[in-house]
C-alpha positions in Angstrom: 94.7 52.9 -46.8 92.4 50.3 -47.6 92.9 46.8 -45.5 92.6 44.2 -48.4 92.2 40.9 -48.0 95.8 39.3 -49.1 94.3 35.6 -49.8 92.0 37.1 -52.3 94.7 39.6 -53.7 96.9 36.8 -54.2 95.2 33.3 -54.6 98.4 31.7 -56.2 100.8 31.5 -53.4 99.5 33.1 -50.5 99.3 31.0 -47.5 101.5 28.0 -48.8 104.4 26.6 -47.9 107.8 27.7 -49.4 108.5 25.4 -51.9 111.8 23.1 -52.4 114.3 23.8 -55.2 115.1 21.7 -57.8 118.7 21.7 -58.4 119.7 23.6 -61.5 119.6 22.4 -64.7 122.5 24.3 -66.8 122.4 27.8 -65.1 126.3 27.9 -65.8 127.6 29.2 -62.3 127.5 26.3 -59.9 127.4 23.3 -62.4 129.0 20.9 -59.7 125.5 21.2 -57.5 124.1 18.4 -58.3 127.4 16.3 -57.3 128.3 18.1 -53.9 126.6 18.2 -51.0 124.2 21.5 -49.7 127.1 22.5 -47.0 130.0 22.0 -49.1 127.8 23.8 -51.8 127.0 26.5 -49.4 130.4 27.0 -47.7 131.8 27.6 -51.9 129.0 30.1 -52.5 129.5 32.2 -49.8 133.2 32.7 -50.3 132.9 34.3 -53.6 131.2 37.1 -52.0 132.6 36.9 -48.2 136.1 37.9 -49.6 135.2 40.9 -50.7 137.1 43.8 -49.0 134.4 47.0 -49.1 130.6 47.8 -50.3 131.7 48.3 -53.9 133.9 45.4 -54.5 130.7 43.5 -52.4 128.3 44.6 -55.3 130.2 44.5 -58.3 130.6 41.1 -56.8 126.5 40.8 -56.6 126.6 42.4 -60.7 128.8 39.8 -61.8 127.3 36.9 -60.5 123.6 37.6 -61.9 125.4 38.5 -65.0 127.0 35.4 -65.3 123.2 33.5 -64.2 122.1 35.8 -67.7 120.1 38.1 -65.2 121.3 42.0 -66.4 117.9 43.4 -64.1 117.6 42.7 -60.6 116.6 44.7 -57.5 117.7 43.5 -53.5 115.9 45.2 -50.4 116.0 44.7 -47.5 112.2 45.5 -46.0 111.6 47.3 -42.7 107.8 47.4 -42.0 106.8 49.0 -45.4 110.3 51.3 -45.6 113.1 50.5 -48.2 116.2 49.9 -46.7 119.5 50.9 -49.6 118.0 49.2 -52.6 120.3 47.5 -54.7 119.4 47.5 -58.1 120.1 48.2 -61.9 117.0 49.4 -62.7 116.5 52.9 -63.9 116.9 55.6 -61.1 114.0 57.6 -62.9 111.6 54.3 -62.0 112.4 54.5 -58.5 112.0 57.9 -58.3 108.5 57.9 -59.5 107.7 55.3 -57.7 109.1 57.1 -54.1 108.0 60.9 -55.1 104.4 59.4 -56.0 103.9 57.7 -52.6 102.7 54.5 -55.1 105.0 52.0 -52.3 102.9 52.9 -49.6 100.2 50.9 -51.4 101.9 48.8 -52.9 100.3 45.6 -52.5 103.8 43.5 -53.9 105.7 44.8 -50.7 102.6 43.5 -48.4 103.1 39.5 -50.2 106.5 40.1 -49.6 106.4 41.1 -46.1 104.2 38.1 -45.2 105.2 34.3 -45.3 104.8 34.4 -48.6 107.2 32.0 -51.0 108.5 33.0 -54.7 105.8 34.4 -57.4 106.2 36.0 -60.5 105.6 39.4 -60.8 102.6 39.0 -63.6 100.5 36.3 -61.0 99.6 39.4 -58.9 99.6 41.8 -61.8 96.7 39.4 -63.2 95.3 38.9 -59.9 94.7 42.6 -59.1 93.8 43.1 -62.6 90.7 40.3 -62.2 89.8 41.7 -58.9 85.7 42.0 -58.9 85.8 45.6 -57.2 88.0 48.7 -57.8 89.3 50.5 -54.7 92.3 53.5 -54.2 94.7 50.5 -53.1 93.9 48.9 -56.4 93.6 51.3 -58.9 97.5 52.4 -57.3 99.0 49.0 -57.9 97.6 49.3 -61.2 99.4 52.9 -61.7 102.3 50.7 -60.1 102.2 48.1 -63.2 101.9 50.6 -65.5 104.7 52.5 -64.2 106.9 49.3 -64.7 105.6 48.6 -68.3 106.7 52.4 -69.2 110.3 51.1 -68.8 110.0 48.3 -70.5 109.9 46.0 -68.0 107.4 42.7 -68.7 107.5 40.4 -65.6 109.9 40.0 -62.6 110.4 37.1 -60.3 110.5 37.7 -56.9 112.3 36.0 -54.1 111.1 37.2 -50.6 112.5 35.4 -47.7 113.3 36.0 -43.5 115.9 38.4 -43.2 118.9 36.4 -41.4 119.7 39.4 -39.2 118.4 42.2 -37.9 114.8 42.0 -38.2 111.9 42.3 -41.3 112.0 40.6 -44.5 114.3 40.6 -47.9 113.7 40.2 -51.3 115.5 39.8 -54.8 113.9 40.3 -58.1 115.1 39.9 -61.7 113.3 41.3 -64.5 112.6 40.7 -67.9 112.0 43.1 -71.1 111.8 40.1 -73.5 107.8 39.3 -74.6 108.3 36.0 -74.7 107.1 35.8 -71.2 107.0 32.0 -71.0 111.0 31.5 -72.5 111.1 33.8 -69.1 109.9 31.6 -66.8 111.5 28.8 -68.6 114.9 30.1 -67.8 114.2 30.9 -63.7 113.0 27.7 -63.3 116.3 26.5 -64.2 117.8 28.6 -61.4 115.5 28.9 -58.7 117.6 27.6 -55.9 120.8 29.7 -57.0 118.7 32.8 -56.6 117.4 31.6 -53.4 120.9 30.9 -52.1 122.3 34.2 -53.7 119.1 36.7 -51.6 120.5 34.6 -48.1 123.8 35.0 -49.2 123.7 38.8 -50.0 121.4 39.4 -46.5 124.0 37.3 -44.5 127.0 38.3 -45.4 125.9 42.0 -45.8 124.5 43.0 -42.6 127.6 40.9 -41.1 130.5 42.5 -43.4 128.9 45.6 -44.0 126.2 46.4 -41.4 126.8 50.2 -42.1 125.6 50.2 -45.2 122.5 47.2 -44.8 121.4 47.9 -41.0 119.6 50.5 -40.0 120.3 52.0 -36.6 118.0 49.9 -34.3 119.7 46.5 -35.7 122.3 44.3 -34.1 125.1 42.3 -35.8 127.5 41.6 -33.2 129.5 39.0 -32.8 131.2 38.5 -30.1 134.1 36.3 -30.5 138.2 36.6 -29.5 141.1 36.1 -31.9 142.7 32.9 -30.6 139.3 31.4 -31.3 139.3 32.5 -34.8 143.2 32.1 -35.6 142.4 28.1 -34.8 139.5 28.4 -37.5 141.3 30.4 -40.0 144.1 27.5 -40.2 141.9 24.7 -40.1 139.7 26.1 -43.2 143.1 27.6 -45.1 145.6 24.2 -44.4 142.7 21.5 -44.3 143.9 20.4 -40.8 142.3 17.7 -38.4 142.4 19.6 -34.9 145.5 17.7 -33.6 147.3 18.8 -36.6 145.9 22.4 -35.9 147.1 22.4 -32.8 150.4 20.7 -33.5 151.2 23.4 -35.9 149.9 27.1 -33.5 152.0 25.3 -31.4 149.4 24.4 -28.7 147.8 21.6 -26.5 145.0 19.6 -28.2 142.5 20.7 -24.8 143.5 24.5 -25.6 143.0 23.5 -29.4 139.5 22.4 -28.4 138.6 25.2 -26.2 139.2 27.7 -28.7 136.6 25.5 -30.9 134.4 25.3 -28.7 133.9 29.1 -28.4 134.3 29.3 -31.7 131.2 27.5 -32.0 129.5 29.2 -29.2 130.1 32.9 -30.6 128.8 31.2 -34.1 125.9 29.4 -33.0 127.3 25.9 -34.1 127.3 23.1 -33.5 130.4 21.5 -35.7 133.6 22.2 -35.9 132.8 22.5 -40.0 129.3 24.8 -38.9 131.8 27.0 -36.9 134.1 27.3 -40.0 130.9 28.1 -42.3 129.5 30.9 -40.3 132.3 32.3 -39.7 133.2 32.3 -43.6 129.0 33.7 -44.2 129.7 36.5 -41.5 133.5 37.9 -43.1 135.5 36.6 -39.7 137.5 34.6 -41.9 138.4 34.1 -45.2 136.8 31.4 -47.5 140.3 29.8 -49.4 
């Protein structure tokens, strides 16, 4: 395999810094996001899909939501080095299928953006770089087979979301896709509801490989937490009664200092630093849950 030079494959985006979301502007799923701060935000995001009780209720969960953004096509990987880890995705099994049995993702120059530092493109920016490149190669000429292999299946452009895996190690991405031609309509929309797909890819990454590290972690990953129950039984009733810690402790029937202690390693087995970080992360991860 060919090594190409990713700053001339992708002149767009390549090298620059991820960008900052505009809040969304009518993307009907979190219309209060504009009047509620990013944790508060975050904390009612991550409960619709932290309170899910297996893998299928976790991605019916995933289905709905994207429905609900107007997004029927979407893909989620998790990306070890070059290999696919459990693809979620609506897309047709017969398109992946090609796409494995053909060997076109060993080349495939899409995986290499999004396994670098790379921040959100569209789909048809690369398509349109590759397709202006001044020289043909093998690498080329199978991203082009690549395109083509989309286009078969109706698919026009996708918008792609790679970010840092939260846990474990590599890189994720989420992509929707479009079959509509009015390519620009498209665009139009996703702009609307960048951040929510941002926040829905860490979402899906953190609470998966937390919740359900069988079925997102491969074998040489770690998502452990270690953390006793007292610790979390003092988390659990501050999130569920909306208690102040004296309160909290009044009510398990325990000294304030052993109320605190519990916190603090709470927030120690969490990696917080607030008593309302601690309750967060431990909503993200599945330790509690979200009320």
């Amino acid at each position: 395999m060919e090594n190409e030079n990713l700053s001339n494959i992708y002149p767009v985006n390549s090298g620059q810094q991820r960008e900052e979301y505009s809040a969304p502007a009518g993307a009907g799923y979190f219309d209060d996001v504009t009047s509620t701060s990013s944790s508060v935000f975050q904390i009612k995001f991550y409960k619709t899909l932290s309170v899910c009780r297996n893998i299928s209720e976790f991605l019916e969960k995933i289905e709905s939501t994207l429905k609900s953004l107007k997004f029927e096509e979407y893909a989620f990987t998790r990306l070890i080095h070059t290999d696919i880890e459990n693809p979620i995705s609506t897309m047709p099994p017969a398109l992946a299928e090609s796409y494995m049995n053909e060997g076109l993702y060993e080349n495939d120059l899409t995986l290499q953006f999004a396994l670098s530092d790379n921040g959100p493109i569209y789909y048809s920016q690369i398509e349109d770089s590759i397709e202006n490149m001044p020289y043909i190669t093998d690498t080329i000429r199978q991203n082009r087979e690549i395109f083509k292999l989309s286009r078969s299946f109706g698919y026009t452009d996708f918008y792609l979301v790679p970010l840092g895996a939260a846990n474990g190690g590599g890189r994720i991405m989420l992509a929707v896709a479009t079959k509509s031609d009015n390519i620009t309509l498209f665009r139009d929309y996703v702009e609307s509801c960048k951040k929510i797909l941002c926040l829905l890819a860490e979402a899906i990454d953190y609470i998966g490989t937390r919740k359900f590290p069988e079925f997102f972690l491969c074998r040489n990953e770690s998502q452990k937490i270690v953390i006793t129950p007292k610790p979390l039984i003092v988390l659990n009733t501050l999130a569920r009664d909306d208690l102040t810690l004296v309160q909290t402790a009044d009510k398990l029937c325990i000294s304030i200092h052993t109320a605190d202690k519990h916190i603090c390693a709470a927030k120690k087995a969490l990696g917080a630093s607030t008593i309302h970080g601690a309750i967060y992360k431990a909503i993200k991860v599945g330790l509690i849950d979200g009320y």
